[in-house]
N, C-alpha and C positions, 0 to 999 in steps of 0.2 A: 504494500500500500504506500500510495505517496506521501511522506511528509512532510513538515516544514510551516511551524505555526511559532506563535509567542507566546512560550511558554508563562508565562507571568498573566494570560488569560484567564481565571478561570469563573466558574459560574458555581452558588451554591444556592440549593432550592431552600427555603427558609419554610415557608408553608403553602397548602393548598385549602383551596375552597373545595368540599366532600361533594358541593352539587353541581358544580360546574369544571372546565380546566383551569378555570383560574388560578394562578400563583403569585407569591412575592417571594423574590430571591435576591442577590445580589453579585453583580459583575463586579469582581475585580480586574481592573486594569494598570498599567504603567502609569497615568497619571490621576489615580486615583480610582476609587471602588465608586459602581453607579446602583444604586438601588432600584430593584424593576420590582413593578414593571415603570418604563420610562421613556415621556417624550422627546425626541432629541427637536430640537427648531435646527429649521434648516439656514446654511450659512452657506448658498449656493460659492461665490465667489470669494470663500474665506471674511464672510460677514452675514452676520444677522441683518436684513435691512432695516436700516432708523433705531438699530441699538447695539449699544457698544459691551464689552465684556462684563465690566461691573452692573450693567443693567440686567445681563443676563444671569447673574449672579446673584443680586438682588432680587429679582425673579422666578428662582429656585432653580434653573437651569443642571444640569449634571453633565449632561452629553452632547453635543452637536455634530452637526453634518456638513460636508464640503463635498462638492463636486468632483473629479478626475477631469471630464471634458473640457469644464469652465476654468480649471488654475491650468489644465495644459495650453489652451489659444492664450491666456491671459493670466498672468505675468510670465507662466512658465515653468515647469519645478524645479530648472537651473534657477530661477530667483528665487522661489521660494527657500530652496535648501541653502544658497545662499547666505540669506536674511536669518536662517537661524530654526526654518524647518518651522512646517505650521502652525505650530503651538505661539512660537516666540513671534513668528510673520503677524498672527494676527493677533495677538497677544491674550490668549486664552491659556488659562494655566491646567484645565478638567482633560476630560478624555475626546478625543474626536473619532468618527469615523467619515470614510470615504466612501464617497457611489462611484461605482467605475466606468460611468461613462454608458453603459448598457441602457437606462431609461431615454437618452438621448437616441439612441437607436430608435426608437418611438416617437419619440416630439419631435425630433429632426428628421422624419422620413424622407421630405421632401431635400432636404440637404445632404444626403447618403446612399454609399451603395454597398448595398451587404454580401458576404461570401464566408466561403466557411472557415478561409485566413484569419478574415476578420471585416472590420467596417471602413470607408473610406469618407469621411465628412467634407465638405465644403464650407467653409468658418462662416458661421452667422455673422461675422465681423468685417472680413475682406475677401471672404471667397476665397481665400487659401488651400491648398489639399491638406487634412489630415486625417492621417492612418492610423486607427486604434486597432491594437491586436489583443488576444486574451496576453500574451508576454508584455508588451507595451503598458497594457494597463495596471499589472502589476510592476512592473519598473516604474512607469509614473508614480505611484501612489507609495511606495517605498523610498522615492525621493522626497515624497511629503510630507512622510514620518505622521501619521496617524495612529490609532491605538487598534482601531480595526479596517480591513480595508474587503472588500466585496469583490468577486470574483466579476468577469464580465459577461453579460448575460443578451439575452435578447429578449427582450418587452414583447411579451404579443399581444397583438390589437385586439379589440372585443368592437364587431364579431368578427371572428378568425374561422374559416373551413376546416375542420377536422385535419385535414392533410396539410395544412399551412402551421396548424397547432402544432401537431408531432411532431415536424420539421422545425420548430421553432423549438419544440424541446431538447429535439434531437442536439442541436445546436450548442444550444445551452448546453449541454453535460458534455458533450467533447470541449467545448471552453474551459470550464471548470476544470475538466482533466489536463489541462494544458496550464491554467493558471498555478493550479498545483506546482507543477512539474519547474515551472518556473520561478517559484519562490525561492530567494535567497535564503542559505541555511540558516544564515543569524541574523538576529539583528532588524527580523524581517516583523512589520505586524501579523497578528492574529487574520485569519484569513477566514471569510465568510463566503459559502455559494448560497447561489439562488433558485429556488425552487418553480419553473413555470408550469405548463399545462394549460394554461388558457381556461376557460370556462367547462372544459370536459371530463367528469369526475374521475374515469379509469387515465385520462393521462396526467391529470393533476396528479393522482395518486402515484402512477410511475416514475415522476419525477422525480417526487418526493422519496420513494424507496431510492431510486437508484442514486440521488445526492446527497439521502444521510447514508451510502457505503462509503461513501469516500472521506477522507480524512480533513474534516474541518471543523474548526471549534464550534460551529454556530451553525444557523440556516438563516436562510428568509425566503417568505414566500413574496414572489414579483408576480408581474404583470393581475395585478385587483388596481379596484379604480379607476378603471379607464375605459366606462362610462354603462358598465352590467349593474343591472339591479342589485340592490346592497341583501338581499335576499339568497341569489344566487351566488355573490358574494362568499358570505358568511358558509355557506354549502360548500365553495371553495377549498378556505380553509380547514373545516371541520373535516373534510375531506383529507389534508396534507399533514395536518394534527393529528391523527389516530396512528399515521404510519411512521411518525418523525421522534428521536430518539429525546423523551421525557428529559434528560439531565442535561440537555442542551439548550441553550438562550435562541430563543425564536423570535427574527425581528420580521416586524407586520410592516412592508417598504409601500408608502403614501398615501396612507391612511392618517388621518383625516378631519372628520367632525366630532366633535364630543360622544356623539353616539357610537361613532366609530369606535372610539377608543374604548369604551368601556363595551361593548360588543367585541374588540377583539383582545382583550383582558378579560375577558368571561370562557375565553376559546383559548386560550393559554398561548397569547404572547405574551414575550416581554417587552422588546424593543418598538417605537412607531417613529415616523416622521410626517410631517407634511409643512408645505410653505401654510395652509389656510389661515392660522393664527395671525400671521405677519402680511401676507397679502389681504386678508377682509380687513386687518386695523389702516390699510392703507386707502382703502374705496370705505373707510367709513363704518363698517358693520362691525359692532364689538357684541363679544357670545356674555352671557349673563347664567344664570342658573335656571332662569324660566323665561329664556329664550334668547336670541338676536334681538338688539337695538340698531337701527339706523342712525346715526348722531346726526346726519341731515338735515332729518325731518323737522320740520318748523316751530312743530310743540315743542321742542328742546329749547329754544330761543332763550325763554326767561326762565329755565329749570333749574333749580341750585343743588340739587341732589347730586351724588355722584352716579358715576353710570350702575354703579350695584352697591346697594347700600351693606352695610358687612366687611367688603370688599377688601383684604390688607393692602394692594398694592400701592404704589405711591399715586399712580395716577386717580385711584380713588378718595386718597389721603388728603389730597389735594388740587382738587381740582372738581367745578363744577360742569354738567351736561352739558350748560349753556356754554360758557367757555369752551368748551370740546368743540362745542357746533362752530362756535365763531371760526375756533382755529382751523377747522376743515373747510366751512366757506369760503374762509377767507385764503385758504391754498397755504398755509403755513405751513412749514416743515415739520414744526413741533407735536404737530399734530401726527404727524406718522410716527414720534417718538410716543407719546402719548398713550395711544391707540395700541400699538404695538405692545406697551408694558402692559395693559389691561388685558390685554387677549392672552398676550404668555403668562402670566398670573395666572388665569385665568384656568388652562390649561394643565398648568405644574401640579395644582390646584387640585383640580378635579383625576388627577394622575396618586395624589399624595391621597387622597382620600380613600381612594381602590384598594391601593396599598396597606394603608392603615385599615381599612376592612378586612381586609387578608388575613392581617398580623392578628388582628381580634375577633377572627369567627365570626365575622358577621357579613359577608362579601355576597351573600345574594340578598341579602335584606338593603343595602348599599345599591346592588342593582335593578332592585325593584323600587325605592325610591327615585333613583334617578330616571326610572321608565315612567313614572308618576308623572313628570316633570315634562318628559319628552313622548308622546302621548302619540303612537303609531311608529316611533323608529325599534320599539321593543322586537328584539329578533329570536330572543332565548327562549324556549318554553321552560 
């Protein structure tokens, strides 16, 4: 078997919920232990948008996410490692992981050409060629020095033909097998593959058998989200979960909505990402516990409340609705910083809550209140 991971990985299950797969465990890593289950916010371009590291910090942040695709057109991982290697580049001192560039296979279809070498890109930038290979991708992302880094994968579309699917699995597991192979012996991060199958229960499940044979500290299940009913969704993963090895950290790759999250921390991830927190606080839309606020809308004008009253965050601390409206009418920046700390709050939040339900026996009482709340997203019987 192939191997070649980082050692200083490891995952320890703390407890389980008896009526669901829910767990709370804790990732240790090289720059610190991450308690799951746990949202990373994404830092496509070695930043969180409109917040800087102490806010993410203050915020209750643990882990975050960087791109492969995006630090390779822009700056480069010669700068990066340069400067002092991603931690010190962006000046985050916690744990980071890396996407390797495989979701881009997807959103960039129109800018790429696929082969079983690998992908060839046209830069959203300058229309430059760039060549991602499973080797590549791991050389990139080992110059970035990450704590974990994601094999490279192929996203497949929904809806995908049966025969597009396999082939897109197919794909997927000789990558992996090649990313492996390419992993430097030392010194190398922790290395995670990805589990696809598309929307079709026996190759979901194939996938899934045949990527937890091979030797990698983690899994993730790809391609969810990308525009299937959260119903069949969930069918998905329940699907890739039965056959995927219990002592291993499962990350749930762009997922999502609140509901999301606690739906797939009832199905036994640990790991999640999604831009939505940072992108809806930038168009306005901040998540509350009983429901989305638009700070737009007019009523806000003369409102002195904060946006959720309870609230610890600073932006709730300090700072009134009306205020909030004006800064986003009026196109101010501060408003994306704002916004942005409410929602990851927000988020951390309602992540720390699960968790602590875990710890305390009480984790479907936990998610049946929060289905109270969220009234038709409930997916669990």
């Amino acid at each position: 078997m192939v191997t070649g991971t980082d050692s200083s990985l490891t995952f320890t299950k703390l407890t389980s919920s008896p009526e669901t797969r829910a767990r709370a465990g804790l990732l240790n890593t090289k720059h610190g232990p991450v308690p799951t289950p746990c949202f990373m916010p994404v830092g496509t371009q070695g930043t969180v948008k409109a917040v800087g590291p102490d806010d993410l910090t203050e915020v209750g942040a643990r882990m975050i996410l960087a791109n492969t695709y995006h630090l390779l057109i822009r700056p480069g991982p010669e700068t990066v490692h340069n400067l002092g290697g991603l931690h010190k580049f962006m000046g985050w001192e916690g744990p980071i992981l890396t996407d390797s560039g495989g979701f881009q296979i997807f959103s960039l279809n129109s800018l790429r050409k696929l082969s079983q070498e690998g992908v060839t890109f046209r830069s959203h930038l300058d229309g430059s060629e760039i060549v991602l290979t499973p080797e590549k991708a791991v050389a990139v992302q080992e110059v970035l020095g990450p704590d974990i880094m994601m094999a490279l994968d192929e996203c497949t579309p929904y809806p995908a033909s049966r025969a597009q699917t396999a082939a897109s699995a197919e794909l997927t597991l000789k990558w992996a097998n090649r990313c492996l192979k390419a992993q430097s012996p030392e010194n190398s991060p922790a290395m995670f593959g990805i589990v696809q199958g598309g929307m079709y229960p026996d190759l979901r499940r194939e996938s899934a058998l045949s990527l937890g044979e091979l030797d990698f500290p983690g899994l993730a299940l790809g391609g969810l989200a990308v525009g299937e009913e959260p119903e069949l969704r969930m069918e998905m993963i329940e699907t890739a979960v039965e056959v995927l090895d219990p002592e291993k950290p499962l990350y749930l790759m762009g997922l999502g909505t609140p509901a999301d999250l606690v739906e797939g921390i009832a199905r036994g991830a640990d790991l999640f990402d999604c831009v939505m927190p940072t992108r809806n606080a930038r168009n306005g839309q901040l998540f509350t516990r009983t429901g989305r606020l638009v700070i737009k809308n007019a009523r806000f004008k003369d409102d002195d409340r904060p946006v959720e009253e309870g609230c610890g965050c600073y932006t709730c601390q300090r700072f009134s609705r009306g205020y909030l409206r004006h800064l986003f009418v009026s196109k101010e920046l501060l408003a994306f910083r704002l916004n942005s700390i409410h929602n990851l709050y927000y988020y951390f939040s309602l992540v720390a809550e699960a968790r602590e339900a875990l710890l305390e026996g009480r984790f479907k009482k936990f998610y049946s209140d929060f289905n109270s709340l969220h009234e038709g997203d409930a997916l669990l019987s």
